[in-house]
C-alpha atoms as a printed R data frame, in Angstrom:
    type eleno elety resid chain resno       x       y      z
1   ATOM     1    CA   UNK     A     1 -10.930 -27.757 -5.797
2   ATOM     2    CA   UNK     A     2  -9.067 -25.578 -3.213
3   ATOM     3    CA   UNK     A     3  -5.584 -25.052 -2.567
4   ATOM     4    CA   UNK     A     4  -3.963 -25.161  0.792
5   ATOM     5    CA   UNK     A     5  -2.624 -22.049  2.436
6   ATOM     6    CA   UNK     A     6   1.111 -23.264  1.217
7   ATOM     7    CA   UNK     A     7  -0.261 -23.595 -2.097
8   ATOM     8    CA   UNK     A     8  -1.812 -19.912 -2.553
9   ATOM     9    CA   UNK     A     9   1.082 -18.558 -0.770
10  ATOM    10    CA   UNK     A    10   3.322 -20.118 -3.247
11  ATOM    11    CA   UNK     A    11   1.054 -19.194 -5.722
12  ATOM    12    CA   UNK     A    12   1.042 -15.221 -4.640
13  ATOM    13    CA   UNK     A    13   4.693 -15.094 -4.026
14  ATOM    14    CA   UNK     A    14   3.388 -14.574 -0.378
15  ATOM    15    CA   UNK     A    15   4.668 -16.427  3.131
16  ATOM    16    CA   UNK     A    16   1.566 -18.163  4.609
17  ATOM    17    CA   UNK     A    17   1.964 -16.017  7.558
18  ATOM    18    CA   UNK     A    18   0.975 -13.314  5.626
19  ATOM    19    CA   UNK     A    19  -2.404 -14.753  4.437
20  ATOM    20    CA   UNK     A    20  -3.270 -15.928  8.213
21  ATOM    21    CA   UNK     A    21  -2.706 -12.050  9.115
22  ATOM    22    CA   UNK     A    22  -5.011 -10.592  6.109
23  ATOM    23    CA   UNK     A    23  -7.576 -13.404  7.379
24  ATOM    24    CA   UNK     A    24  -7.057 -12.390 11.114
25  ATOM    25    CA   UNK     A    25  -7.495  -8.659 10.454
26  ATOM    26    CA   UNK     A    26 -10.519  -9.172  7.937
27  ATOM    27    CA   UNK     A    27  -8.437  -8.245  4.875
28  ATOM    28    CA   UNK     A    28  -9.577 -11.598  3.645
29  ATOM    29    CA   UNK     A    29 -12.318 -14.246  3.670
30  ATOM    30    CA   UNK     A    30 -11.194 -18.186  3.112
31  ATOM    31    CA   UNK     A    31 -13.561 -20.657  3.015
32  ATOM    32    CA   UNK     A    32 -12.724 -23.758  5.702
33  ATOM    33    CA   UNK     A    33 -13.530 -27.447  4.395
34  ATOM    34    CA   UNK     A    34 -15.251 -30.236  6.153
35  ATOM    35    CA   UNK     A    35 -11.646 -30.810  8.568
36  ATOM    36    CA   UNK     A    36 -11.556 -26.843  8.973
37  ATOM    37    CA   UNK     A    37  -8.662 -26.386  7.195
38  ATOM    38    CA   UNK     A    38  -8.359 -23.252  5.110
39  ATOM    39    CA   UNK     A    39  -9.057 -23.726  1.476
40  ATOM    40    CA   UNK     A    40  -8.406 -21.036 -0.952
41  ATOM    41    CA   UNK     A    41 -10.771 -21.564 -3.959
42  ATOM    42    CA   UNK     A    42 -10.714 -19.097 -7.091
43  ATOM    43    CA   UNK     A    43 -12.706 -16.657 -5.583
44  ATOM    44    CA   UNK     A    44 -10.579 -16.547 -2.148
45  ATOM    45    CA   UNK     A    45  -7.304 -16.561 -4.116
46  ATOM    46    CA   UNK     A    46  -8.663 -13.182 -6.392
47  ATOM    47    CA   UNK     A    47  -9.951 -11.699 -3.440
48  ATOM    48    CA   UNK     A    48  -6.028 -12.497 -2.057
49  ATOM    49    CA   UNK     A    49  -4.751 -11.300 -5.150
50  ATOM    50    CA   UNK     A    50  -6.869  -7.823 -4.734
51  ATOM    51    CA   UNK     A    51  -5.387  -7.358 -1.002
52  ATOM    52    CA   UNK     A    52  -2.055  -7.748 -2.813
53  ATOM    53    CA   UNK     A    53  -2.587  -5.347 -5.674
54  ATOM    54    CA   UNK     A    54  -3.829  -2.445 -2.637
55  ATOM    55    CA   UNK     A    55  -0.998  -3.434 -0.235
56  ATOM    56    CA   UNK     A    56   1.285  -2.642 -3.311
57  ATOM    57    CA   UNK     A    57  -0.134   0.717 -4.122
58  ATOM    58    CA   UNK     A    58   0.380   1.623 -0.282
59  ATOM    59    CA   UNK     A    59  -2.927   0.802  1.229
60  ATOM    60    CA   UNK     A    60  -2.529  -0.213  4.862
61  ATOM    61    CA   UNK     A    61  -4.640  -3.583  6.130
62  ATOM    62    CA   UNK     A    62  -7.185  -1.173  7.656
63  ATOM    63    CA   UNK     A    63  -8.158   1.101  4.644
64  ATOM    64    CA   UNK     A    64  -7.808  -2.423  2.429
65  ATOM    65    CA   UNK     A    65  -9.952  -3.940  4.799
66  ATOM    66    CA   UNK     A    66 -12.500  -0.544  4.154
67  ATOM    67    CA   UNK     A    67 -12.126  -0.273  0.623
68  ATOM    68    CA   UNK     A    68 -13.113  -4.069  0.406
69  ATOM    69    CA   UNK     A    69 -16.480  -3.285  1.676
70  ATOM    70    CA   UNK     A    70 -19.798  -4.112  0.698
71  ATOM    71    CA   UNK     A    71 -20.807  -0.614  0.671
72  ATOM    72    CA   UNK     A    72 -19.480   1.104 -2.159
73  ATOM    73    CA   UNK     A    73 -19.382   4.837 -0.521
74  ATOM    74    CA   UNK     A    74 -17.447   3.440  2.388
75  ATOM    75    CA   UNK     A    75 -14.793   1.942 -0.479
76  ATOM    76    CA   UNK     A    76 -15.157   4.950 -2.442
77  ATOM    77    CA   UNK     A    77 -14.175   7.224  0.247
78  ATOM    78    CA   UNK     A    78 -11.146   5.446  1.569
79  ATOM    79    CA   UNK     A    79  -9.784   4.728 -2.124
80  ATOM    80    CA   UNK     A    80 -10.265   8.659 -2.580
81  ATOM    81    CA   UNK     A    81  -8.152   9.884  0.512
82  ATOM    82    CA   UNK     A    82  -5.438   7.631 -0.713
83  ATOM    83    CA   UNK     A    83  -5.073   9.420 -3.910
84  ATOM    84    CA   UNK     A    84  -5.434  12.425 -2.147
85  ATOM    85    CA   UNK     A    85  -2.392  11.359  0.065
86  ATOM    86    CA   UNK     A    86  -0.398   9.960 -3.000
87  ATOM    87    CA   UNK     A    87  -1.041  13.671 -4.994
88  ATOM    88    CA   UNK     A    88  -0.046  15.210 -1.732
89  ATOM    89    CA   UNK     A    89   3.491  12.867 -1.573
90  ATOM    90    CA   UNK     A    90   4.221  13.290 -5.307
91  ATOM    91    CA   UNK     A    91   4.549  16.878 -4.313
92  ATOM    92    CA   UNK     A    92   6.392  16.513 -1.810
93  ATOM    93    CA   UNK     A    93   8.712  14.234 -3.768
94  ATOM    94    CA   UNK     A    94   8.881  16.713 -6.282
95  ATOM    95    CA   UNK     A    95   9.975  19.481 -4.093
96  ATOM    96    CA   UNK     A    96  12.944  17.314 -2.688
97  ATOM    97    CA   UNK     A    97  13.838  16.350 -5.859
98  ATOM    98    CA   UNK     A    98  14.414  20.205 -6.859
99  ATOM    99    CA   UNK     A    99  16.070  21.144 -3.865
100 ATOM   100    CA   UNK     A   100  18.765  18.402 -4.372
101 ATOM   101    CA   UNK     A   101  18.733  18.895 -7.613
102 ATOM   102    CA   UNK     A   102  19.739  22.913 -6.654
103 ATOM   103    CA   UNK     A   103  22.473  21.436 -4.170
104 ATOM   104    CA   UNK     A   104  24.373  19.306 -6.257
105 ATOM   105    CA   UNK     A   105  24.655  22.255 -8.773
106 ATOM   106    CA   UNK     A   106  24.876  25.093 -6.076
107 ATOM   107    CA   UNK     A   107  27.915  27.856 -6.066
108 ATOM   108    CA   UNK     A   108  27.871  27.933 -2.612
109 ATOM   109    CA   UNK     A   109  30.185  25.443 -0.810
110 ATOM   110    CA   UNK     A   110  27.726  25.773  2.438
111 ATOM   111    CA   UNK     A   111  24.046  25.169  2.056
112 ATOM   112    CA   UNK     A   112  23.324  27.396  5.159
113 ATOM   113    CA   UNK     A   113  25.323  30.559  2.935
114 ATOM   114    CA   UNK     A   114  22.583  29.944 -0.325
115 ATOM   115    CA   UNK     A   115  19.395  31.925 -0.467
116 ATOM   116    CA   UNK     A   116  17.973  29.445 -2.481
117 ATOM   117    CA   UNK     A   117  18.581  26.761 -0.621
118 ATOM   118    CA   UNK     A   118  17.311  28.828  2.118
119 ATOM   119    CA   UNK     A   119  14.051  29.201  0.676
120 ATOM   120    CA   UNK     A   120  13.794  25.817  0.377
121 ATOM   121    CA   UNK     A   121  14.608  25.197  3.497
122 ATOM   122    CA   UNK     A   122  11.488  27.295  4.581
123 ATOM   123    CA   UNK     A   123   8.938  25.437  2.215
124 ATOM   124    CA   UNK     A   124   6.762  23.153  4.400
């Protein structure tokens, strides 16, 4: 038997708002029943659960909505520039990390008078 939308929301820790939008932008396929009402059977509530998981790791409703799809290079391909984006961020991260690292234990009282924070400055 199906829940209702208010059920699965509760259920996902979602607002029901949230699972209309998925639906709307094709995130996420729910089953109607004989009155047309949504209801979210096992396999609509995993695939809800899956759109949660991706949303989570940073996927936007676009590239969940891609890596959802049928055809597995399409999925493949948008699943691969988001790690490439994620590997590109964790660098980032890292970098900012060392440069405040460097400014909380810098000599100089004025960032601007530090070479190394300087060159840091410069990094892209």
């Amino acid at each position: 038997m199906g829940r209702t939308i208010g059920q699965a929301a509760a259920e996902l820790g979602v607002e029901a708002h949230v699972l209309r939008h998925w639906e709307d932008v094709g995130a996420l396929a729910v089953p109607r029943d004989a009155s047309g009402y949504r209801s979210y059977d096992d396999h609509a509530l995993e695939q809800a659960r899956t759109v949660l998981k991706l949303r989570r790791v940073g996927l936007s409703l676009p590239e969940i909505t891609a890596a959802m799809s049928p055809k597995k290079a399409t999925a493949q391909a948008v699943v691969k520039a988001k790690i490439e984006a994620l590997e590109t961020e964790v660098v980032h991260r890292r970098r900012a990390i060392s440069f405040l690292r460097h400014t909380v234990e810098c000599r100089h009282r004025y960032l601007d008078e530090c070479p190394d924070c300087a060159s840091f400055a410069r990094e892209a």
